[in-house]
N, C-alpha and C positions, 0 to 999 in steps of 0.2 A: 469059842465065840461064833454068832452065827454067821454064814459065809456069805447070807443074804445082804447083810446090814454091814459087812466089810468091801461088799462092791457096791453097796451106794455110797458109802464115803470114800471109795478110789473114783467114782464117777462121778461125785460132786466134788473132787478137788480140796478134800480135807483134808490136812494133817492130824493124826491120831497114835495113841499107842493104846496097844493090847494092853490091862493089868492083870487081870484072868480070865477066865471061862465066860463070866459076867458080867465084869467090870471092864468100858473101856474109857480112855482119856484122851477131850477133844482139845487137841493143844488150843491153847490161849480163849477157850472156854471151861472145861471142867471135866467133873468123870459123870460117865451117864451108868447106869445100873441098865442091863437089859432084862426086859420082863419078856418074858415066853408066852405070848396071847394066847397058843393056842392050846394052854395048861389050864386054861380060866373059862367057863361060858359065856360071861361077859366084860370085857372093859371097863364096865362103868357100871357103879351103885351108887348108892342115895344114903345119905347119912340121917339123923331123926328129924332133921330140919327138913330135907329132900331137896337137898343141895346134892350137886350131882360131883363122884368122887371117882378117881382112879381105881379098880381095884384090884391093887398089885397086891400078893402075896408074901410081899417085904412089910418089915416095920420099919417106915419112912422114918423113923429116930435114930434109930441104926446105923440107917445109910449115911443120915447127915453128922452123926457121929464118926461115922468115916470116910468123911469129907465129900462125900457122895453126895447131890444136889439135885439128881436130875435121873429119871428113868425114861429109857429108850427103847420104843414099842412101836412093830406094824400094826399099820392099819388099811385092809384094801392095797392097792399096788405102793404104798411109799412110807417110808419111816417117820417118827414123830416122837418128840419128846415135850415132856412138862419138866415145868420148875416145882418140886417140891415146897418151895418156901411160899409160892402162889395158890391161891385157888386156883383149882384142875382148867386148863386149856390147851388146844392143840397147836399145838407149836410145830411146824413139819421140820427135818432135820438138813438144814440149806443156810447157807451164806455165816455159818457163825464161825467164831475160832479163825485159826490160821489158816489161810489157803497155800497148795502148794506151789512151790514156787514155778513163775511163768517163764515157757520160752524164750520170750522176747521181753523187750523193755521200750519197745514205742508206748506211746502215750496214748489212748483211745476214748473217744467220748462216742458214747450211742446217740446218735442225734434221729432217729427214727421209731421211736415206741409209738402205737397206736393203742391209744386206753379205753378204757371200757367205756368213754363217752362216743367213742366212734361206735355207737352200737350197730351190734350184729358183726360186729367185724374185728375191733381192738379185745381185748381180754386181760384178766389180770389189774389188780389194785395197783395203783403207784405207789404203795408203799414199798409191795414185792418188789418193782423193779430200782425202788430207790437203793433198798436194802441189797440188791446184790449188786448193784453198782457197785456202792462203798464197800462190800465183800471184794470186789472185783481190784479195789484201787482205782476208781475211776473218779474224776474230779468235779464232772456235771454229766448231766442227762438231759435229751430233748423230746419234744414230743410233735409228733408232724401228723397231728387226728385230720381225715379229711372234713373240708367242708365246716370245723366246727372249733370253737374253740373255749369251750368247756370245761376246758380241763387245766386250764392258764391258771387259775390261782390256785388251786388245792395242790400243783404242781409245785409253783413257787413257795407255801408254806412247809409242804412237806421237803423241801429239798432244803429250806432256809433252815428247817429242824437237825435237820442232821448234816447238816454243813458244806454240804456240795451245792456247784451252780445250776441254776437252772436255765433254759433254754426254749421258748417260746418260737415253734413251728408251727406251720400250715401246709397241709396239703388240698391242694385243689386242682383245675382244670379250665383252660382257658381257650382262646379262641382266635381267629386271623382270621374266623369269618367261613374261609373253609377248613380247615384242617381242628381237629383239637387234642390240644397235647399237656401234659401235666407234670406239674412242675412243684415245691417245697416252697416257702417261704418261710425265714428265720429272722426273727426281729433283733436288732442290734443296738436299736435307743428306743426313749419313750417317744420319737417322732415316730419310727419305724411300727412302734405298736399301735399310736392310733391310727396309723397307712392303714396296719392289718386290720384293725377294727372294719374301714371303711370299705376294705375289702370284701369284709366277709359281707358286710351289709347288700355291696354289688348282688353277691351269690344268692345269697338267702333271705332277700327281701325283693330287689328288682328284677332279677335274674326268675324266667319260671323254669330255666331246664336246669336250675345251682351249676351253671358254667357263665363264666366271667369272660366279655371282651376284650379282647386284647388292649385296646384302646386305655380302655377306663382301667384295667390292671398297674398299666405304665405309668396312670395317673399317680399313684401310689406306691411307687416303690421306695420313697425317700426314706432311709431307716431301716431298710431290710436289704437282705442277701436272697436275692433267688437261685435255685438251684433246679436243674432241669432233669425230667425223670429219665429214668435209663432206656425209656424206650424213644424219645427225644430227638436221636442225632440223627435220623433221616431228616427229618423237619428243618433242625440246625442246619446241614446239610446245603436246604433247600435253599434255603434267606441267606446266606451266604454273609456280606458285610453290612446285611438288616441288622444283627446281632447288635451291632452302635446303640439302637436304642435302648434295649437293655442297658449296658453299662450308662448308658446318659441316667435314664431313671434309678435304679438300683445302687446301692453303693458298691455290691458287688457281684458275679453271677459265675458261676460252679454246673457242671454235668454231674449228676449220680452215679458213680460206679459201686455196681451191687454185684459183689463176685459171692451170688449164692452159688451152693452145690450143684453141679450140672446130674442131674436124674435122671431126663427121660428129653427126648427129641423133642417131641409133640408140646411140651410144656414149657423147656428151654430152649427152644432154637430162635424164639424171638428177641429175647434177650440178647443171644449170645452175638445172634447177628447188629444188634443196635451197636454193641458193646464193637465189635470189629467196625465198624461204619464211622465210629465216633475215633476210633485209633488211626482209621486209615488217612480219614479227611480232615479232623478237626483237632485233636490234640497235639499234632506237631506245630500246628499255627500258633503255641502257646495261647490263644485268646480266653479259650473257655478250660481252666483247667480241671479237675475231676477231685471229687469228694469221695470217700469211702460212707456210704449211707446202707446198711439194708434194712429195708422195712420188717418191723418186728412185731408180729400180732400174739406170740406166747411169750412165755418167759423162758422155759426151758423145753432139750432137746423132748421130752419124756411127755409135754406138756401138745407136741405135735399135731397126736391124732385128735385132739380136740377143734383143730381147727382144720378148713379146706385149701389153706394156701402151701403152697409147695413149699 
């Protein structure tokens, strides 16, 4: 079997067994047939119709005579497989079958995806990350797009599709006039959703710098959770038992803890010192407790160097 396509599925957390050389089987998906691309000139022919076909080497009757349903072929840096019983599509080789089992057994919801309506900056369908959620075991998904919110209902149907909750976020940035700091918004009723409507209105209709006044934010928090960005707890810091008005407006209010990878000085050392600033002054006061949120502009580790966020 090829050694290439046994370490993407040790690297994507599949359970699998070898059957031979050829054949292998994705627990609680099926057996795939691998085809050797680089036996072939091309991947793809056109049948009399010019309908466009796989063109393995196998006789797909064969294989599905031997319960075989499915051939597994690179393409470019990542593997991909079709269903036989379908017209030809690329199906990449991610989130199916059994995953193996996980270290731990906390319960985790991504409440930070940024989708491709935050253009320029989110990436990736919400299907993708619907789909590896429930690959994940995970019970709902949020989405915190800045400035925009776009992406609220094709969220809610595709989540209401596959049976997980969904989670309507905002990200934005707000003001006291001098300082401006940025913070997450998570609707919790349909009161809290029309807050956020009004909110966003603040930003992207009266607003010409798209930053929100403190003032008129507070106006609107009935309904929602605010959540205060990681770089934040100097600011918090500052206001000291200003914080009151928060909780007066908000039904509730949370710090970001974003325990990314620490890489390099020059890139995490802002972080890292908010992150101490916020342990040393403010989370013993129990007031403002902390969330685990980290902002997520790919899907996967591999998916990286597409984008420029650390």
């Amino acid at each position: 079997m090829n050694p290439d396509l046994l370490n993407w599925l040790d690297n994507n957390k599949m359970c699998f067994n070898i059957i031979d050389e050829d054949v292998i089987e994705i627990t609680g998906f099926g057996k795939m047939y691998y085809e050797d691309t680089s036996m072939i000139k091309s991947i793809f022919r056109t049948d009399a119709d010019n309908n466009i076909k796989f063109n393995t080497m196998e006789n797909i009757q064969t294989l599905q005579e031997e319960g075989i349903n499915y051939i597994v072929f690179q393409f470019g840096d990542n593997w991909y497989y079709y269903d036989t019983r379908k017209d030809f599509e690329f199906q990449i080789l991610k989130y199916v079958g059994n995953r193996k089992p996980l270290n731990h057994t906390q319960e985790f919801v991504n409440l930070g995806i940024h989708t491709p309506f935050e253009l320029l900056n989110g990436s990736f369908s919400l299907t993708d990350w619907i789909k590896k959620a429930k690959y994940l075991g995970q019970s709902a998904l949020g989405i915190c797009d800045y400035n925009t919110m776009a992406a609220t209902l094709i969220l809610q149907k595709e989540c209401e599709a596959a049976g997980i909750q969904w989670v309507f976020g905002y990200s934005l940035t707000f003001t006291d006039g001098i300082e401006k700091i940025d913070a997450k918004i998570y609707c919790q009723s349909q009161e809290g959703l029309q807050n956020l409507l009004r909110i966003q209105k603040c930003i992207n209709v009266d607003s010409e710098n798209k930053i929100i006044d403190l003032q008129d934010l507070l106006k609107h928090g009935a309904g929602n959770i605010i959540v205060f960005s990681k770089y934040a707890s100097f600011w918090l810091k500052e206001i000291g038992n200003n914080l009151d008005r928060f909780f007066d407006s908000f039904d509730d209010c949370f710090y970001q803890l974003d325990l990314s990878e620490f890489k390099a000085e020059r890139i995490d050392i802002k972080v890292l010192d908010a992150t101490k600033c916020y342990f040393d002054y403010i989370y013993d006061t129990g007031d403002l407790p902390p969330v685990l949120i980290c902002d997520c502009y790919y899907l996967d580790k591999d998916d990286a160097k597409k984008q420029n966020h650390p």
